[in-house]
BALOBA-1460 file (C-alpha; in Angstrom, 3 decimals):
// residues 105
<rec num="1" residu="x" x="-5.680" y="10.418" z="-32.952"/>
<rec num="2" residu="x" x="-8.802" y="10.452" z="-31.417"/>
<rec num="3" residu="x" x="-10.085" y="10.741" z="-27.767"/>
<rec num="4" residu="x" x="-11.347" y="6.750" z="-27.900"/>
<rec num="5" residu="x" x="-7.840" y="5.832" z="-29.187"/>
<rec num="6" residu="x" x="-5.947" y="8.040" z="-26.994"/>
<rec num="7" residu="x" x="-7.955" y="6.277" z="-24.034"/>
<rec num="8" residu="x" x="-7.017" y="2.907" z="-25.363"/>
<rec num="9" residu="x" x="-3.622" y="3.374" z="-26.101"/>
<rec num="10" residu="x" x="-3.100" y="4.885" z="-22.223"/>
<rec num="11" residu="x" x="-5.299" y="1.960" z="-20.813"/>
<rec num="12" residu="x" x="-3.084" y="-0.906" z="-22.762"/>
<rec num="13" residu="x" x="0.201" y="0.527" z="-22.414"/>
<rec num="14" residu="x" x="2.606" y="-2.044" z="-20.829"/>
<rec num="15" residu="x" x="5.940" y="-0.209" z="-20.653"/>
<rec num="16" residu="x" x="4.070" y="2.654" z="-18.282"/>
<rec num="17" residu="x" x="2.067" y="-0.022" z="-16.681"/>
<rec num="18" residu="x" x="5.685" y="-2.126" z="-15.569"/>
<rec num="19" residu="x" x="7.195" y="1.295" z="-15.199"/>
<rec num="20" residu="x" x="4.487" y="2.114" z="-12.315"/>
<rec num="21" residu="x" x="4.554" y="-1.532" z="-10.800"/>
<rec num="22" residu="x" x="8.057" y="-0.876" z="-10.676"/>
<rec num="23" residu="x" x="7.671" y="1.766" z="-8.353"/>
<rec num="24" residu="x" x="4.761" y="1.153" z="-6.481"/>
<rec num="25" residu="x" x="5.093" y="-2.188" z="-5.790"/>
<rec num="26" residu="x" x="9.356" y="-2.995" z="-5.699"/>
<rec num="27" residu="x" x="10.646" y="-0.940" z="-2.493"/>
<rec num="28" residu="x" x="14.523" y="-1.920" z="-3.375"/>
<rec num="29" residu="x" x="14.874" y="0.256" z="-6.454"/>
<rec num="30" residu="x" x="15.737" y="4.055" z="-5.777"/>
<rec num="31" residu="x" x="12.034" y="5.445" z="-7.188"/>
<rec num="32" residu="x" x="10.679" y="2.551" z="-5.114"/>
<rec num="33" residu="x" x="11.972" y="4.088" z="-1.977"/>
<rec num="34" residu="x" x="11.458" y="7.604" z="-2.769"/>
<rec num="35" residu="x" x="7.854" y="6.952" z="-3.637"/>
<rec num="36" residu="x" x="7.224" y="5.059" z="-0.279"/>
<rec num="37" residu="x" x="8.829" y="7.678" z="1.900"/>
<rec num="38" residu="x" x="6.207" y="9.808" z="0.363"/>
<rec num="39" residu="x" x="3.440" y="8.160" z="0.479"/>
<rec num="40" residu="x" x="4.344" y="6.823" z="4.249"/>
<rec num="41" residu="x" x="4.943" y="10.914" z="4.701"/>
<rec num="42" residu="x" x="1.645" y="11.535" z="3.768"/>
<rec num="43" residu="x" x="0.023" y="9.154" z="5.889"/>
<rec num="44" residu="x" x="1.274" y="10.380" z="8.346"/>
<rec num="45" residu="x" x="0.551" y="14.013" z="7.931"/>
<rec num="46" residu="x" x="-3.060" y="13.089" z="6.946"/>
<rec num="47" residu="x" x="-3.149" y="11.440" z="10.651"/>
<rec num="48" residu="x" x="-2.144" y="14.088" z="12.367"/>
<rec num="49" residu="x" x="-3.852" y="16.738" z="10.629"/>
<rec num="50" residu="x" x="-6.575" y="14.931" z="11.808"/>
<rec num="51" residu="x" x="-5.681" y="14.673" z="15.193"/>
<rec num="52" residu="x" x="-5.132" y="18.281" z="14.996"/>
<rec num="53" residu="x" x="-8.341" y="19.163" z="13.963"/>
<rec num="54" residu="x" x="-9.957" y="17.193" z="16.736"/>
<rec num="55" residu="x" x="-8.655" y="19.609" z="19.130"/>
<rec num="56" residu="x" x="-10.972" y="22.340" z="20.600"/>
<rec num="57" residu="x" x="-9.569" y="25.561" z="20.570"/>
<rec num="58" residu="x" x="-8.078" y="25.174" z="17.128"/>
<rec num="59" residu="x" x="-8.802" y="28.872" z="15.657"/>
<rec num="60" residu="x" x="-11.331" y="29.174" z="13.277"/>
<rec num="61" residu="x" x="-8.933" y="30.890" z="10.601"/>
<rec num="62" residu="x" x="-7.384" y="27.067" z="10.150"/>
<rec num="63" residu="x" x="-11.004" y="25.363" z="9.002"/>
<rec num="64" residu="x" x="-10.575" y="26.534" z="5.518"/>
<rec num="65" residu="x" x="-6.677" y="25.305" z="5.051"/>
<rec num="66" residu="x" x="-7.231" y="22.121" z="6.955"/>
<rec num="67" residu="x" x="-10.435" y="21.120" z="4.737"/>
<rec num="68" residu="x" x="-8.152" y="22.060" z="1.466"/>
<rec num="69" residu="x" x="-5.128" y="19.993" z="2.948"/>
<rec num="70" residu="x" x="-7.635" y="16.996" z="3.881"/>
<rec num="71" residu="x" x="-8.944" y="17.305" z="-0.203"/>
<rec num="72" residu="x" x="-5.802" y="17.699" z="-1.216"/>
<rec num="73" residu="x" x="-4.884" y="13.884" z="0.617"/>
<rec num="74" residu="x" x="-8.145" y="12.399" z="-0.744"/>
<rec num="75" residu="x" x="-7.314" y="13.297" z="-3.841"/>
<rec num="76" residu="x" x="-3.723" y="12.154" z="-3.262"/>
<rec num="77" residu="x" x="-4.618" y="8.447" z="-1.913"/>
<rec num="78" residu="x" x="-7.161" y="8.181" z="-4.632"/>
<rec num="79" residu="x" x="-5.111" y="8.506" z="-7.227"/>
<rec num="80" residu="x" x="-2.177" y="6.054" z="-5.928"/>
<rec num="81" residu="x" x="-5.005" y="3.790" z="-5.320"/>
<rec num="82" residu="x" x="-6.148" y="4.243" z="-9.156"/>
<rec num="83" residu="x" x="-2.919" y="3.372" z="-9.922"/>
<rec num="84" residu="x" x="-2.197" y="0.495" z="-8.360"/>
<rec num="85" residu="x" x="-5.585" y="-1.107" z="-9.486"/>
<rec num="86" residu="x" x="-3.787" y="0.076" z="-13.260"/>
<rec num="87" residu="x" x="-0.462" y="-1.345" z="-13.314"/>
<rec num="88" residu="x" x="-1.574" y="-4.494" z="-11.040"/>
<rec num="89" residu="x" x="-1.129" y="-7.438" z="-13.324"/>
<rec num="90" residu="x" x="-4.938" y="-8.508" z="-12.333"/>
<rec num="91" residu="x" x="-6.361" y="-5.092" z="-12.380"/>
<rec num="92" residu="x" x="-10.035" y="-6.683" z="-12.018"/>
<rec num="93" residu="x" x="-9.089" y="-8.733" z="-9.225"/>
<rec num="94" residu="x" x="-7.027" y="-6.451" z="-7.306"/>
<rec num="95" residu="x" x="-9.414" y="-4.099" z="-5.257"/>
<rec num="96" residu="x" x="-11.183" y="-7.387" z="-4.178"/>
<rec num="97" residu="x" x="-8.700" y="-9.514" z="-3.182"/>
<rec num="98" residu="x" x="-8.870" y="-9.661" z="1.067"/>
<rec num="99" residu="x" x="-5.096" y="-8.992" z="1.516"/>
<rec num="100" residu="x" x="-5.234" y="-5.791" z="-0.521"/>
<rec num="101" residu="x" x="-8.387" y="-4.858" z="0.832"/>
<rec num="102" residu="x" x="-7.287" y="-4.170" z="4.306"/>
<rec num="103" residu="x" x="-3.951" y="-2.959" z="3.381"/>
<rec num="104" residu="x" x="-5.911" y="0.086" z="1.847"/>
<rec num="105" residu="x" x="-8.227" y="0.340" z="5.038"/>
C-alpha cells in the first residue's frame, strides 16, 4: 500500500474517528473520564510550571528542564487539538466555530 493510500485510508477511517469522539468528547464512559483527568492534569501542571518559572530566584540548572517540559505540553495540547478537529463530525467547521474557539483559548 502506498504512502497516498495509507494517508487516505487513516484520514477516512470512521471506526477510529467515533472511537476518538468517543473519548474526547463523551465524559460518562470510563476512557472519557480517564482522558479528561489527564488532560485537566496537564493543564494544570502547564499553569503552574509557568507560574513557577515566573519566579526570580528559580536556579538556573531548571531553564533547560522547564523549556523541555513547556515543549513537551505544546506538543501535548497540539496534538489533542489535531484530534479533535479529526474525529469532529464537521472537521472544517470546527476550529472556527466561536464556542470552540474560546474553549481552546
Amino acid at each position: 500500500m502506498k504512502l497516498k493510500e495509507r494517508i487516505h485510508h487513516f484520514l477516512n477511517d470512521q471506526k477510529l474517528k467515533h472511537k476518538l469522539y468517543v473519548i474526547i468528547f463523551e465524559s460518562d464512559t470510563p476512557s472519557g473520564k480517564l482522558f479528561d483527568v489527564v488532560l485537566i492534569g496537564c493543564i494544570l501542571a502547564s499553569v503552574l510550571l509557568v507560574i513557577i518559572e515566573s519566579l526570580k530566584g528559580l536556579p538556573s540548572y531548571l531553564t533547560t528542564p522547564f523549556v523541555i517540559m513547556e515543549y513537551l505540553f505544546t506538543a501535548f495540547f497540539t496534538f489533542e487539538y489535531l484530534t479533535r478537529i479529526y474525529c469532529s463530525p464537521r472537521p472544517k467547521k470546527y476550529p472556527v466555530t466561536h464556542d470552540k474557539f474560546l474553549r481552546h483559548c
